[in-house]
GUSETI-928074 format. One record per residue: x, y, z of N, C-alpha, C, O, CB in turn. Coordinates in steps of 0.2 Angstrom, whole numbers, plus 5000, padded with zeros to 4 digits. Glycine has a CB too. Layout:
# residues N
XYZXYZXYZXYZXYZ
...
# end
This chain:
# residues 102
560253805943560653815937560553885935559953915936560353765931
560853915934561053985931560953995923560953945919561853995932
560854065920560754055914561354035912561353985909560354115911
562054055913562554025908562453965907562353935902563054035909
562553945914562453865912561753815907561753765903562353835920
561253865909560553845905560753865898560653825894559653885908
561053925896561353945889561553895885561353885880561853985888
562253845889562553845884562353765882562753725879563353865886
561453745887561453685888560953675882560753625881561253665895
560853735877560353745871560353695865559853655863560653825869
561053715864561053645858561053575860560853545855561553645855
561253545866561253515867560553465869560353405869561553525869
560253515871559453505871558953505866558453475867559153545874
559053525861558953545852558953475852558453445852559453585845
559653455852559953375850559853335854560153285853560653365850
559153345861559153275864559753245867559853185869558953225860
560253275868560853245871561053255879561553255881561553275866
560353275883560453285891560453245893560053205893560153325895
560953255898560653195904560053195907559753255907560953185908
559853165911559153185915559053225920558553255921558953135919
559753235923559753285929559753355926559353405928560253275934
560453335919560253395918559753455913559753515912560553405917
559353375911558553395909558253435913558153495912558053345908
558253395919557953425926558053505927557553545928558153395932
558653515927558753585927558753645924558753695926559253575929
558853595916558553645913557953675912557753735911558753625908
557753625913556753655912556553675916555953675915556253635910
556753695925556753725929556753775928556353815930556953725931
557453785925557653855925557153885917556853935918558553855925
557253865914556653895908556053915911555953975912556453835902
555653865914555253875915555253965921554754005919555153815917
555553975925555754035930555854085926555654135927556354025936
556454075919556954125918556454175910556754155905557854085916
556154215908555754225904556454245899556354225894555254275906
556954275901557554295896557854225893557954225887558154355899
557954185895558354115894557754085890557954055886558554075902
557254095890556654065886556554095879556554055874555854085888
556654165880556554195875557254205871557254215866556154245876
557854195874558554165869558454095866558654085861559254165874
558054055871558154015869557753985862557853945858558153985874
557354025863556754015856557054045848556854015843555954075857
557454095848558054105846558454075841558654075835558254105849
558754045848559353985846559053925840559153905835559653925854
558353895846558053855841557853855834558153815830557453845843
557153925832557153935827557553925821557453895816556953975828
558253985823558953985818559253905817559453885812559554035821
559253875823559453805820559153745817559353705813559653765825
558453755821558053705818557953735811557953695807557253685823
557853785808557653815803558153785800557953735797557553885803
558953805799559253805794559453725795559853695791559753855793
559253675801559253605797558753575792558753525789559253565800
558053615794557453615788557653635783557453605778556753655790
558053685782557953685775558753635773558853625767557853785772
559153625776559753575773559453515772559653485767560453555778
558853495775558553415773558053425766557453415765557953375780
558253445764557953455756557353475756556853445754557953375752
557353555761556753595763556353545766555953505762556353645757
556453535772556053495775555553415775555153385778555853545776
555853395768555653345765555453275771555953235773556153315759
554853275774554953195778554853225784554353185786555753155777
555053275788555053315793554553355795554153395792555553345791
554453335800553853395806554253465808554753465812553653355816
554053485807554153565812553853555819553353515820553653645809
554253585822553853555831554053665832554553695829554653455839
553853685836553953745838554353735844554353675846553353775839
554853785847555053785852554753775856554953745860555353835853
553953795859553653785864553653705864553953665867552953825864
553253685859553253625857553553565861553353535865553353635851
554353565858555053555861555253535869555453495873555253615860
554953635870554953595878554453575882554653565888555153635883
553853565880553153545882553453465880553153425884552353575878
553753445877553653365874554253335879554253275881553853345863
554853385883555253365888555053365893555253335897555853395888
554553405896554053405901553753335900553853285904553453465899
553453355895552953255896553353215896553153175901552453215890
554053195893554653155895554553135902554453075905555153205895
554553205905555153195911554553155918554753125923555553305915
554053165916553453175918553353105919553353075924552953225914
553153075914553252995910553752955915553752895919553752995901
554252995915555052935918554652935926554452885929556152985919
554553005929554353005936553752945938553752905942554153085937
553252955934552452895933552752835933552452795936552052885925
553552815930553652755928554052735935553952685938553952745920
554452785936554852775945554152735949554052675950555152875949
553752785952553252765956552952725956552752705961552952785955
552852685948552652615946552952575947552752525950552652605941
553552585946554052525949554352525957554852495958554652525944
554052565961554252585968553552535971553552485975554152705969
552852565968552252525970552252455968552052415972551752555967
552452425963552352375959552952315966552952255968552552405949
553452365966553952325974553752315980553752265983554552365977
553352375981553052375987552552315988552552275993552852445989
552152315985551352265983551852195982551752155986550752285972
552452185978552852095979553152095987553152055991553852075970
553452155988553252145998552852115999552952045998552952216002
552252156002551852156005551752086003551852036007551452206005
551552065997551451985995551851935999551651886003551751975988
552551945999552751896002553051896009553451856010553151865998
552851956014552751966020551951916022551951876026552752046022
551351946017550851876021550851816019550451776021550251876021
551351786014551551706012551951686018551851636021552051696003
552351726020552851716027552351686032552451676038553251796031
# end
């Protein structure tokens, strides 16, 4: 993924609205692109800011930081991968089970 592409994937990522892969890609490329990080902290701040203050100055609501944000899609993504594995092993073990019931 390229920064245009990682750019214009910004709000959409604010909004939780990626798909997995292109989670994946996004936070690849964040992770490599120091300028795409630092636009992107940016975008956040001014957006998340001015919907903090449209919810009746933040009544109810957590501030999460940009870092924050992408550390919590990190553990996401991280989580799904644990849970694949789990369910890769958890097949493999009802195998093996019922190869020595055979």
């Amino acid at each position: 993924m390229n920064c245009r592409e990682t750019q214009k994937l910004f709000i959409p990522f604010i909004d939780d609205q990626l798909e997995l892969k292109e989670l994946e890609g996004f936070l690849h490329h964040m992770e490599e692109c120091k300028e795409c990080r630092e636009e992107y902290e940016v975008y956040y701040t001014l957006i998340t800011g001015m919907r903090y203050l449209e919810e009746d100055s933040g009544k109810g609501s957590n501030w999460v930081t940009p870092a924050e944000k992408l550390q919590s899609a990190q553990d996401y993504l991280f989580r799904r991968y644990v849970h694949r594995w789990e369910k890769i092993a958890v097949l493999l073990i009802i195998c093996i089970g019922i190869i020595f019931l055979l």
